[in-house]
Every structure is written in structure tokens, then in C-alpha cells.
C-alpha positions as CSV (number, residue, x, y, z in Angstrom):
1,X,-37.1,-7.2,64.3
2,X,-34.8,-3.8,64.8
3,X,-35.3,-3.4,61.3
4,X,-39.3,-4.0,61.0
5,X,-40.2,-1.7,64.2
6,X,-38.1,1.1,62.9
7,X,-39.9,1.0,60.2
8,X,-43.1,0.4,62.0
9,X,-41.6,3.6,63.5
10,X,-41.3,5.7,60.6
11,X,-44.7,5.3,59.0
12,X,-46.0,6.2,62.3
13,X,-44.5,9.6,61.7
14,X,-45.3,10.2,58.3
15,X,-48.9,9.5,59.6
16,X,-49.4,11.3,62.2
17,X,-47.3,14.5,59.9
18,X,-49.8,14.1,57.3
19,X,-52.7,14.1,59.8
20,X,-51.3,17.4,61.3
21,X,-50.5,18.9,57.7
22,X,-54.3,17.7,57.0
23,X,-55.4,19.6,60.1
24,X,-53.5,23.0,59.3
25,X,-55.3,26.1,60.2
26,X,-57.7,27.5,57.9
27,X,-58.3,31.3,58.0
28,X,-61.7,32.4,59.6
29,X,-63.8,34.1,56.9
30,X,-66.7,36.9,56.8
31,X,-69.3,37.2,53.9
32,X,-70.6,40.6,53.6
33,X,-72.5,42.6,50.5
34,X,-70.1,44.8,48.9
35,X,-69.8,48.7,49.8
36,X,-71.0,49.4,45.6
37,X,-73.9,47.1,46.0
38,X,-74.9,48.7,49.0
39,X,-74.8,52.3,47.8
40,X,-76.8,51.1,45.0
41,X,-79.3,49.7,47.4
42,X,-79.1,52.6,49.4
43,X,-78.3,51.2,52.7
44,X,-75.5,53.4,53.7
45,X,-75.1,55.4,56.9
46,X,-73.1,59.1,56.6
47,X,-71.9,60.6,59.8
48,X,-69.3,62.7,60.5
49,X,-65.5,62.3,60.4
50,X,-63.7,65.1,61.9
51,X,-66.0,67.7,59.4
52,X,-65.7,65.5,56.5
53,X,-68.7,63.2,55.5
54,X,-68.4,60.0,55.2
55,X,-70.3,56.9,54.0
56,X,-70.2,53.7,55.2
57,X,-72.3,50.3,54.8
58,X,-74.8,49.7,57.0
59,X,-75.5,45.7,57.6
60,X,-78.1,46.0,60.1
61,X,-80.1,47.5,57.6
62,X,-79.5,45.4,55.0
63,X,-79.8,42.2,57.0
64,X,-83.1,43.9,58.2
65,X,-84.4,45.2,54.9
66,X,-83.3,43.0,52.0
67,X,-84.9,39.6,51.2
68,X,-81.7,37.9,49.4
69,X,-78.5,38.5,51.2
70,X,-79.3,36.5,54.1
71,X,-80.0,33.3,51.4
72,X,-77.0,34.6,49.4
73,X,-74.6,34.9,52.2
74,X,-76.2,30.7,53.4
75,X,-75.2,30.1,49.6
76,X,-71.7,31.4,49.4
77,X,-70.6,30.2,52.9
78,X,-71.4,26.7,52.4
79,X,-69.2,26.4,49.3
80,X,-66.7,27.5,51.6
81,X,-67.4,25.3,54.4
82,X,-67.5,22.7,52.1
83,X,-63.9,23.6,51.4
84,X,-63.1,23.3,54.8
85,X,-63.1,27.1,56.2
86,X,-64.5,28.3,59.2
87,X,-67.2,31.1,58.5
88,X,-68.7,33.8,60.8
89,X,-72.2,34.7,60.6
90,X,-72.2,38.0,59.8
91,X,-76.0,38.8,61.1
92,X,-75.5,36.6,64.1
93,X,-72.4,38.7,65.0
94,X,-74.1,42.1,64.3
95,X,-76.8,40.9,66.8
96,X,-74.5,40.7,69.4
97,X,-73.1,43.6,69.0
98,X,-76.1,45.3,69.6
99,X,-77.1,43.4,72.3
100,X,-73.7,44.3,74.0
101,X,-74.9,48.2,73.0
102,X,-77.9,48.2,74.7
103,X,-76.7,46.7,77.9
104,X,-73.7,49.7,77.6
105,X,-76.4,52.2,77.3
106,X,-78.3,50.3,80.3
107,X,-75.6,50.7,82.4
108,X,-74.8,53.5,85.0
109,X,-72.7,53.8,87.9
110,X,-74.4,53.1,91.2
111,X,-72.1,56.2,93.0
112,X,-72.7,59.2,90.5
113,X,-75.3,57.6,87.9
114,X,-73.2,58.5,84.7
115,X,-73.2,56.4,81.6
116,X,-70.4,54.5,79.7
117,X,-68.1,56.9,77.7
118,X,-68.5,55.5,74.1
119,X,-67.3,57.9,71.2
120,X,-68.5,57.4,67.7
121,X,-65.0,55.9,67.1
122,X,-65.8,53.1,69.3
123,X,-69.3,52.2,68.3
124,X,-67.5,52.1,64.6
125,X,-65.1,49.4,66.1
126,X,-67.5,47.6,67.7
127,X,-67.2,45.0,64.4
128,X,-66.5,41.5,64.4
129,X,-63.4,39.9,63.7
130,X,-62.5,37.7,61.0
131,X,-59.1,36.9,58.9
132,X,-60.4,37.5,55.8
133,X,-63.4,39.7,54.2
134,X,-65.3,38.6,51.0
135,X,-67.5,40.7,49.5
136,X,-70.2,40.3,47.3
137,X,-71.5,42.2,44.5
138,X,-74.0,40.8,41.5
139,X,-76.6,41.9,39.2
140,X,-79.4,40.3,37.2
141,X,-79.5,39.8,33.9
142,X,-82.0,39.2,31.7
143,X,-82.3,38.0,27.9
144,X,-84.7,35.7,25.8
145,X,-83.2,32.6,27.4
146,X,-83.9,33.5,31.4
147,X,-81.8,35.1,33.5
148,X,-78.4,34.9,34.5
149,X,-76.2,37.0,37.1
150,X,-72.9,38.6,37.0
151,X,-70.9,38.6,40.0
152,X,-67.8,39.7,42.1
153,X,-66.0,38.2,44.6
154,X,-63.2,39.4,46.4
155,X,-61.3,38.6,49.5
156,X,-59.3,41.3,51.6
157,X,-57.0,41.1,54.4
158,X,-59.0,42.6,57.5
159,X,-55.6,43.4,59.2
160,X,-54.4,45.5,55.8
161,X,-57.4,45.8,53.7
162,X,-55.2,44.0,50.8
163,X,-56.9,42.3,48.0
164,X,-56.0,38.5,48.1
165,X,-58.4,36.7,46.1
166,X,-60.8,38.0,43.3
167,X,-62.9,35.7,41.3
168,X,-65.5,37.3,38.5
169,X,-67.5,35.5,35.7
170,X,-71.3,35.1,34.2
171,X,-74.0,32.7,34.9
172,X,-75.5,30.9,32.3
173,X,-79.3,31.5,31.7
174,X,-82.0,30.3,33.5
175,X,-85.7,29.4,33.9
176,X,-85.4,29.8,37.7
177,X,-86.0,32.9,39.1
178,X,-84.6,32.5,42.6
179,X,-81.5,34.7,42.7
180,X,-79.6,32.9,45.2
181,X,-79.7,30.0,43.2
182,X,-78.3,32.0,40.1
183,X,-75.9,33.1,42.1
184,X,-74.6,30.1,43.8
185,X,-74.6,28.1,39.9
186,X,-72.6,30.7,38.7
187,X,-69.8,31.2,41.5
188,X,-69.8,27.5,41.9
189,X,-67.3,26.9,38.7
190,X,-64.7,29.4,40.1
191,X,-65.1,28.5,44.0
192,X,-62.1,26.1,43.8
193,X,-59.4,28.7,42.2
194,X,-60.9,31.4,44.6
195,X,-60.2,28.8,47.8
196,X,-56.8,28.0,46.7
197,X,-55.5,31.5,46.2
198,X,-57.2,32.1,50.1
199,X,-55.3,29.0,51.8
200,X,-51.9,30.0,49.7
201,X,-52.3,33.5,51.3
202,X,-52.8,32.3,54.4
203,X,-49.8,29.5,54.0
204,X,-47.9,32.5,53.6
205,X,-48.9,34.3,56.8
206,X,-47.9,31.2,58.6
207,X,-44.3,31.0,57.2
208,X,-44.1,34.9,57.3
209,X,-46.1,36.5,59.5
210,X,-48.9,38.4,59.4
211,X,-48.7,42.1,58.2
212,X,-49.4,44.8,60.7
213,X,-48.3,48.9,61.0
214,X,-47.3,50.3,64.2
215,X,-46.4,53.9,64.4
216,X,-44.9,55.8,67.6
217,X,-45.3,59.2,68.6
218,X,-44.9,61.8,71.4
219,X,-47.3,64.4,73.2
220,X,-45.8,67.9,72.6
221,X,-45.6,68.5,76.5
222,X,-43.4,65.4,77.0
223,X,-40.0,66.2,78.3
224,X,-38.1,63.4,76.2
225,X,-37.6,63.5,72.0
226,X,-37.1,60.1,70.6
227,X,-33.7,61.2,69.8
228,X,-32.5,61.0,73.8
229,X,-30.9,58.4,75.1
230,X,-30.8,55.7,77.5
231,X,-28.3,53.3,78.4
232,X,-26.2,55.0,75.7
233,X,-28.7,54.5,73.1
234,X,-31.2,56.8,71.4
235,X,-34.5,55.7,72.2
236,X,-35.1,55.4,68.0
237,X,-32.1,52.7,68.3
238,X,-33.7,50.6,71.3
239,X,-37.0,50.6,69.8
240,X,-35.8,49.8,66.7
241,X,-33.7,47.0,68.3
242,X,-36.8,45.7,70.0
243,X,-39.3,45.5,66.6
244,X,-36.3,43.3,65.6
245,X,-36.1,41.0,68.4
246,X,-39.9,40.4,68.4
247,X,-41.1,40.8,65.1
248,X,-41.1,37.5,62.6
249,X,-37.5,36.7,61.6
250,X,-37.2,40.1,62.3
251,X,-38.9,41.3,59.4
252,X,-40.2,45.1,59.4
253,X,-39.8,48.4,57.6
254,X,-38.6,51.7,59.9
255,X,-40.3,53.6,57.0
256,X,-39.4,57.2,58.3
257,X,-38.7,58.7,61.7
258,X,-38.0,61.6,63.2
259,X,-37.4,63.2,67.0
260,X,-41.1,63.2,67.4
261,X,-42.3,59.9,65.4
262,X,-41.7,56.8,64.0
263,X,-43.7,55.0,61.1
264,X,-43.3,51.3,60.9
265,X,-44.6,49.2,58.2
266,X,-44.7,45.7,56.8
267,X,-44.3,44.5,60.3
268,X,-44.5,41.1,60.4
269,X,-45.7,39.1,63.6
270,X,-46.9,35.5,64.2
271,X,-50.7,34.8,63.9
272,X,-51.0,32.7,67.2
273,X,-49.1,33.1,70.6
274,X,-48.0,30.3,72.4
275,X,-51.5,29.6,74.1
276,X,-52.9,29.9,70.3
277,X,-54.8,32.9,70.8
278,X,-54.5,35.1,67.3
279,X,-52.5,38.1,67.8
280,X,-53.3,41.4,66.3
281,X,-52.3,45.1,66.3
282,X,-53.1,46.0,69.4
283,X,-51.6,42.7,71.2
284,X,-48.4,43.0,69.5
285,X,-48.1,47.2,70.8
286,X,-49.4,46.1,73.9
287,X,-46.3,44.1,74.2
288,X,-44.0,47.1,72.9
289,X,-46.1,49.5,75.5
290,X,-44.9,47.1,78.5
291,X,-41.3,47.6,77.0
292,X,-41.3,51.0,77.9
293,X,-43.4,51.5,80.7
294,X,-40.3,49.5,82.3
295,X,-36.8,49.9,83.2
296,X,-35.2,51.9,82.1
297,X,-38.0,54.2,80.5
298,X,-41.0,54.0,83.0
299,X,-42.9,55.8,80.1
300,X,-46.5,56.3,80.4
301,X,-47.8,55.1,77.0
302,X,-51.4,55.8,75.5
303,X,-52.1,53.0,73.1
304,X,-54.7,53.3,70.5
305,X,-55.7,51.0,67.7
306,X,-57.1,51.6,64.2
307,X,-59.0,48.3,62.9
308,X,-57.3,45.0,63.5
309,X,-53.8,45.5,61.9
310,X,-52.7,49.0,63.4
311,X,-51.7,50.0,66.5
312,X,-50.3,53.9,67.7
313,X,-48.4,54.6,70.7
314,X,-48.1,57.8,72.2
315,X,-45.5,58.5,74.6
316,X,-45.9,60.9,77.7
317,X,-49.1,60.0,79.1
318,X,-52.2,58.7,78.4
């Protein structure tokens, strides 16, 4: 009887394991138009960067203006789902956003009447988050027998902008003339591979960590270098010494440093906290910010972000 519920026991286990393998996190995903097919479409915004111009995609205007990405994106996404990963909708999150941006601009202070400081920086930002990017680009074909579409799909990291996944083929001719539908026949036969090389990527964020950069700096008027020390330890040392301690396994590149700066790259921190909230670049500095705005630094620290998977920290005020 011993022997039978042990056994009874250990089935149990392997159960309830392979429900919880079955259940493992899939990465959150974004479908957007790529940045070539939107420059050949021109829907591309250029503003300013610090004297230099810049281009960049503008979704609004394409989710306003063009009559197939919305059906293409609907397309895409439920092979995906189908496959088991969460997706966000792009237009629905873009909505928000301006929604949130009009009640900024709506706002004013009841004491002097002034509006909410919002640099072009931060209206950039003001993106949704997602794990993973894929882009789209295609193009029709034509020839005697129909038409047919070429396409590209890639994936990036949000957090490094790394390519992950790539899939590229041709459609096979067609009577129809719904684009969409093109599209979705052709990216159908390479979905699966595509998938698979998304979930190893993201296996491999769970066993490793997920890949940030955090650099550390100092305002000129600061009276300490990051070569003084404290406790008998340069202040490069202890920081270096904390990254350890908190990164994954400890696992992080001090690419350079100097009395005034330190680059770190390859940093690798846990996706999820212990509440399960996702942690990114500015969460994991956050942490390193409330290191040394204790004892025995009692630093002020100005912490800044760029995208999800870098953080800066200036030390001297903020």
C-alpha cells in the first residue's frame, strides 16, 4: 500500500511539473509595419534631435491613413495567438497614449495655472511596452498567374534592439486580390520556425537573464570622483561589487571606467521580481540609485532611462 501511494505520489508530481512547464511564460509581442515600409509609404515624422534630423515612423498615421495594416496586423497576430503568445494591440495602445496626452495637456495647477513639463523626449517615450517587436514589411507581386507577396518578418529585443527571429519567403500566386489574405498564406508556412526561435530566445532570458546597459556618471560640480573611497573601498570597487551581488549569477561586463564614468554592459537581470512584476532598466537602477542614496554614500542620484533596457545615473544631484 506504501508502495502504490508513493507511486500514486510521484505521478502526481510529474503532473502537476508538466502542467507548470505547459504553462511557462510566453513573451508579450507587438506587431508593427516596418520603418522601410513606412518611408516608402511616407508616413514618417522628422523632428529635431539635438540639431540633427531625424526620422522616425509614425503609427498614428499609418493606423489612420492606410486601409491594410490594421487587417494585416489581425492576420499576423492570430497565427501567433494561435501559437500561444500574448499580443498587444498596437492601435489600441497608441489610443491610449493619446488619450493620456490630451488629459496632460488639459491639466494645470489650480495655485499658479502652469502646465505639465513634457519635453520632446518624453512624448517619444510615451510608447508601449512589449518583450518583443515584429515588424512587417511586404510588397505585391504581380505575373500572369495572380499575384503573390514577398515578405519580411523580424523580431527584436525591445530592451536591446537585437534581432532574434527573422523569417522571409514568397507567396504563391493568386486569383484573390485581398492583400491580407496573400499575406497571411504566405507567412503561414514559416510561422512555426519563426515561433520556435521566439520561445528559445525567451527560454534563454529565463535561465540567463534579460540583457540590459546601465552606465554611471558624475556632474562636473560634484565634490567626489568615482575613484574615492568609502569604507576603504573606491566607490568603482563597491559598485562593482554590488552589480555582482544583484545581477543574474552575477553576470555583467564593467566595459570601461574611469574617475568620472562607468559603462556597464551585458547586464543581466531576472525578467520578474518576486511579486512577478517584469523588471526593466529603469527598475533595476532604481534599485542601484537606493544603494547610494544610503549609508554610507547619501548620494543624490538623477536617474534617467533610454527605452526599456537602459538606465543612466548621474551622481551629485538631480
Amino acid at each position: 500500500m506504501k508502495r502504490i501511494n508513493t507511486l500514486l505520489l510521484a505521478i502526481i508530481i510529474c503532473g502537476f511539473s508538466s502542467a507548470l512547464f505547459g504553462q511557462a511564460k510566453k513573451p508579450t509581442l507587438m506587431i508593427l509595419p516596418s520603418d522601410n515600409w513606412c518611408e516608402q509609404r511616407y508616413f514618417m515624422t522628422v523632428f529635431d534631435n539635438q540639431g540633427t534630423e531625424q526620422k522616425v515612423p509614425n503609427y498614428k498615421q499609418v493606423f489612420q491613413e492606410d486601409t491594410e495594416i490594421g487587417q494585416v496586423i489581425s492576420k499576423i497576430g492570430s497565427l501567433m495567438i494561435d501559437r500561444g503568445f500574448p499580443l498587444k494591440d498596437v492601435e489600441q495602445e497608441l489610443k491610449a497614449i493619446e488619450t493620456r496626452r490630451a488629459e496632460d495637456n488639459m491639466t494645470t495647477s489650480t495655485t499658479s495655472g502652469s502646465s505639465i513639463s513634457e519635453s520632446p523626449l518624453d512624448m517619444l517615450k510615451k510608447r508601449a511596452k512589449a518583450d518583443i517587436i515584429i515588424q512587417i514589411w511586404w510588397k505585391v507581386n504581380k505575373s500572369n498567374q495572380g499575384k503573390s507577396v514577398s515578405f519580411i518578418l523580424e523580431a527584436f529585443d525591445s530592451y536591446t534592439s537585437k534581432r532574434i527571429a527573422s523569417s522571409t519567403g514568397n507567396g504563391e500566386p493568386s486569383d484573390t486580390e485581398i492583400i491580407p489574405v496573400l499575406l497571411q498564406n504566405a507567412i503561414e508556412s514559416n510561422i512555426d520556425h519563426f515561433a520556435n526561435q521566439l520561445q528559445l530566445y525567451f527560454n534563454d532570458l529565463f535561465e540567463n537573464g534579460r540583457e540590459i546597459r546601465i552606465t554611471v556618471k558624475r556632474w562636473d560640480n560634484w565634490e567626489y570622483t568615482l575613484e574615492d573611497e568609502f569604507d576603504g573601498e573606491e566607490l568603482i570597487t563597491l559598485i562593482d561589487d554590488w552589480m555582482y551581488a544583484n545581477t543574474l549569477e552575477g553576470r555583467f561586463n564593467l566595459t570601461d571606467a574611469t574617475e568620472n564614468f562607468m559603462l556597464f554592459e551585458q547586464v543581466r537581470i531576472p525578467i520578474y521580481n518576486e511579486r512577478g512584476r517584469a523588471i526593466d532598466a529603469r527598475m533595476f537602477g532604481n534599485y542601484l540609485r537606493k544603494y547610494l542614496k544610503n549609508e554610507p554614500f547619501n548620494f543624490e542620484v538623477k536617474l534617467m532611462t533610454r527605452g526599456l533596457g537602459e538606465a543612466i545615473l548621474i551622481l551629485g544631484e538631480k
